[in-house]
N, C-alpha and C positions, 0 to 999 in steps of 0.2 A: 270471380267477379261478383258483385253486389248485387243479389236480387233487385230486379226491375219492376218497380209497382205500378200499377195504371195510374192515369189522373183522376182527380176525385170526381170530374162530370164527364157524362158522354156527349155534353154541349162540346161544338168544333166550330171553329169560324167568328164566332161572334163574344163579346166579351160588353157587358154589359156597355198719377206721378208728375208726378211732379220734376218739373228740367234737373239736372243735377246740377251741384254749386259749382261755382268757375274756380274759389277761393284753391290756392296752391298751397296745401297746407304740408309740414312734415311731418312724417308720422313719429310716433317713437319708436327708437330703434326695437325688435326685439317682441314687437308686438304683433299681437292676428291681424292678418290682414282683411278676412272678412268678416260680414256682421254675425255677433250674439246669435245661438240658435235658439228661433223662436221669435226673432226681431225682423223686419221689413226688408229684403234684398235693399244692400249700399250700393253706388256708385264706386268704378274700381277701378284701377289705371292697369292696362294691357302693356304690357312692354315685349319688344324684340322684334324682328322683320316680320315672323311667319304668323305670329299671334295679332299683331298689328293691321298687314293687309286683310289678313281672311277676315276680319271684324269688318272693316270699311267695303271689303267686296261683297258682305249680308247687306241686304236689304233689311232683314227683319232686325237685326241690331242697333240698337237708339245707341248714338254716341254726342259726346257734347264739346268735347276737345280732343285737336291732336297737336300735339309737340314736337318738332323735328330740331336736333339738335346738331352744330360744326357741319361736319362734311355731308350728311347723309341727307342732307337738302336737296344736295345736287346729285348723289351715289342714288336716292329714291324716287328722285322724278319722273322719273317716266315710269315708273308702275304707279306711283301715289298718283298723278295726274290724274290719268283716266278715272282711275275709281274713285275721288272725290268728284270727279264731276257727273257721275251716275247717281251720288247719294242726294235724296231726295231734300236733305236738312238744309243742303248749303254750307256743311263744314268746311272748313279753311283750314291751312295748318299755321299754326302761329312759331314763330322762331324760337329757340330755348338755349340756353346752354347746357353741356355734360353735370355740370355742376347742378342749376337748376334738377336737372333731372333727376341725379344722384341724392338730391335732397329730397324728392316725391314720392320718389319709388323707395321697396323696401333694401335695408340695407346689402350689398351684393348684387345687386339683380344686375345681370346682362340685360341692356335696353336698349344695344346697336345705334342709338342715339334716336329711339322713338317710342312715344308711351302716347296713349288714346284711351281718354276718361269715357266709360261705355257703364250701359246697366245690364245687368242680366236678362240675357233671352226669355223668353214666354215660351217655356215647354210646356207639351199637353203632358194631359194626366193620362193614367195608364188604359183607362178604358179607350180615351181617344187614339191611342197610338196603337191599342191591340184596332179598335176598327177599321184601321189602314192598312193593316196588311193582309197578302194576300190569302184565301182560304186554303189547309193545309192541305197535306198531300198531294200538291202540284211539282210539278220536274222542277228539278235546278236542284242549287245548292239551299243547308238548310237555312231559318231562320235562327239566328240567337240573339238572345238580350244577354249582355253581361249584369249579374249583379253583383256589388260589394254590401259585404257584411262588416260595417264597419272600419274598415278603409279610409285610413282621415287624413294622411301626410299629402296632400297637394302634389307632388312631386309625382307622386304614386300615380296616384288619380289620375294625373294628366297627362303618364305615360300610356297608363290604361284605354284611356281616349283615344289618344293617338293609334291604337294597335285596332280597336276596335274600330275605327273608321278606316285604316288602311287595310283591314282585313273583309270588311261589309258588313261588320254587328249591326244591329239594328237599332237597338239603343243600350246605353247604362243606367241602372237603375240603382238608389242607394238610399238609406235613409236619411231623413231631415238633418236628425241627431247623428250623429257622434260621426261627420264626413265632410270632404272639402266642398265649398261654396266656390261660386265662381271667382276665385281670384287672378293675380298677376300671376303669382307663382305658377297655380294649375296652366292657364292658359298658356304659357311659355313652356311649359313640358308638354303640353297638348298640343304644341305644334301649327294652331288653325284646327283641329278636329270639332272644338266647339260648336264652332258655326256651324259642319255638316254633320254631325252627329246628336240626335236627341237626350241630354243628360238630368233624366228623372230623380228629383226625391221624392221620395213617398212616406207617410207617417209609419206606417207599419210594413215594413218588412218583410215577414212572415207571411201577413194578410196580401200582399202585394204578390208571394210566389204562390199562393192560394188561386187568385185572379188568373194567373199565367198558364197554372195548373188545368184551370174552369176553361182556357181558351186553347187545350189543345199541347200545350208545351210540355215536354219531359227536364225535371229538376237536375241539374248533374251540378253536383259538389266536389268541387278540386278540394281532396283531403289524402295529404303523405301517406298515411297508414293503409289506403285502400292497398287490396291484394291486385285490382286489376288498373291495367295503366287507359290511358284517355285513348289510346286508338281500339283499345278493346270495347270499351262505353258503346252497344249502341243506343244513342238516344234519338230517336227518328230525326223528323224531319224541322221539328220543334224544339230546341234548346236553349232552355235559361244557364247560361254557365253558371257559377255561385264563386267568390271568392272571399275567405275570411282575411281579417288580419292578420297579419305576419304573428306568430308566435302564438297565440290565443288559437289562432284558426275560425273555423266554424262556431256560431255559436248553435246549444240544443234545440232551441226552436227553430232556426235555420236548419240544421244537419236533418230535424225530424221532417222535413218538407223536402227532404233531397229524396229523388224517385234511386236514383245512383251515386257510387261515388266511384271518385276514381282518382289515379294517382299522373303525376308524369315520370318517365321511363330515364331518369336519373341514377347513377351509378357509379359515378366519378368520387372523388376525394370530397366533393361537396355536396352534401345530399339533396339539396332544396335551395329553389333559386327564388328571391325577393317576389314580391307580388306580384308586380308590374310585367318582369321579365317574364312567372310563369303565368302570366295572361296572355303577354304575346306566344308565347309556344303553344297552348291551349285551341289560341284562337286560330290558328295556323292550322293546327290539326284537324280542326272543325270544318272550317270556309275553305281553306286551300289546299289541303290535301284528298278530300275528300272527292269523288266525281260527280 
């Protein structure tokens, strides 16, 4: 097993628009769907049933249109009912066709005949969200923050979300650069976790698992090679999961911020499961296995 380093502080507890346009444009096939990094969060059409309502049942989520397209006018009313008439905006939903739709959205996307023009959440920043939680060494199960090292397929991302709020992570944490923005794609493999789950960028990385480090947390990096698997990991009561890109992995200044590493207990014809998948069995082993 991976020698266990302490955290670099003996500090514990404490850690230091504009409307969007109406205009229905199509995009081109083939292209990103969210904004330049380093450019201003865009407006972005949510598509599918479970990414759809959980947006309209946030309060804290600004939205500016929603689309209901053939049957699912009448298959969605009585859950779309109520929850537009809770939202504060007054949104409506205006009629569409599949077609329409299929010409808004990107090409493929399942859109169950419903897409909702939203902007991105207001997440806090890392110091605000370490001061919400509770002070460590309390009963229960532990805290973890998932983070990605560079993790950028949206697909990924959004299944990651998903696990991590079905499991009780606390938040995701990822860089500005080189990782998915809130899009259709992510939100639709997210499932609705957007809404209830905190999903941080942060400019640096490294300097971010530093913070986490300062607040208490033990670093554990999911890396193949470690000798010892994730049920052997102990990392108290405070864990930052870490996960690199598929094939790259860890990057050196991530891996040299990792307190531990450790492996999953794989053995089969296939050695290593995709990112997302080994986030979910991680986070499994973490939150619900544990007592």
């Amino acid at each position: 097993m991976t020698k266990r380093k302490p955290p670099k502080s003996s500090r514990r507890g404490k850690a230091p628009e504009g409307r969007p346009g109406h205009a229905l444009r199509r995009p081109r096939r083939g292209t990103h769907e969210g904004p330049a990094p380093g450019t201003a969060a865009a407006a972005a059409w949510f598509y599918g049933t479970h990414a759809v309502l959980e947006a309209l049942a946030n309060p804290r989520r600004r939205v500016a249109r929603l689309l209901v397209a053939g049957d699912s006018a009448a298959k969605e009313a009585p859950r779309l009912a109520p929850l537009l008439a809770k939202r504060p905006d007054g949104l409506r939903a205006e009629a569409a066709t599949r077609e329409a739709l299929a010409q808004l959205l990107p090409e493929g996307a399942v859109h169950q005949g419903l897409a909702l023009q939203v902007r991105p959440l207001d997440q806090p920043d890392l110091p605000a969200l370490l001061a919400e939680l509770p002070p460590p060494g309390g009963a229960g199960k532990p805290v973890v923050v998932v983070a990605l090292d560079q993790v950028t397929d949206p697909q990924n991302v959004g299944a990651i979300l998903r696990s991590a709020a079905a499991f009780g992570a606390t938040a995701v944490v990822a860089p500005q650069r080189h990782t998915a923005p809130e899009t259709g794609a992510l939100a639709k493999a997210a499932s609705g976790a957007l809404e209830h789950l905190a999903y941080l960028q942060v400019g640096n990385l490294a300097r971010a698992l530093d913070q986490l480090k300062e607040a208490g947390f033990w670093v554990l990096g999911l890396a193949a090679e470690s000798a010892a698997t994730i049920a052997e990991a102990d990392a108290g009561a405070r864990i930052v999961l870490v996960l690199g890109a598929e094939g790259s992995g860890l990057r050196r200044l991530t891996r040299e911020r990792c307190d531990l590493l450790a492996r999953l207990p794989t053995g089969g014809a296939i050695g290593q499961l995709n990112v997302s998948n080994a986030a979910a069995v991680a986070l499994y082993e973490l939150l619900a296995r544990r007592p």
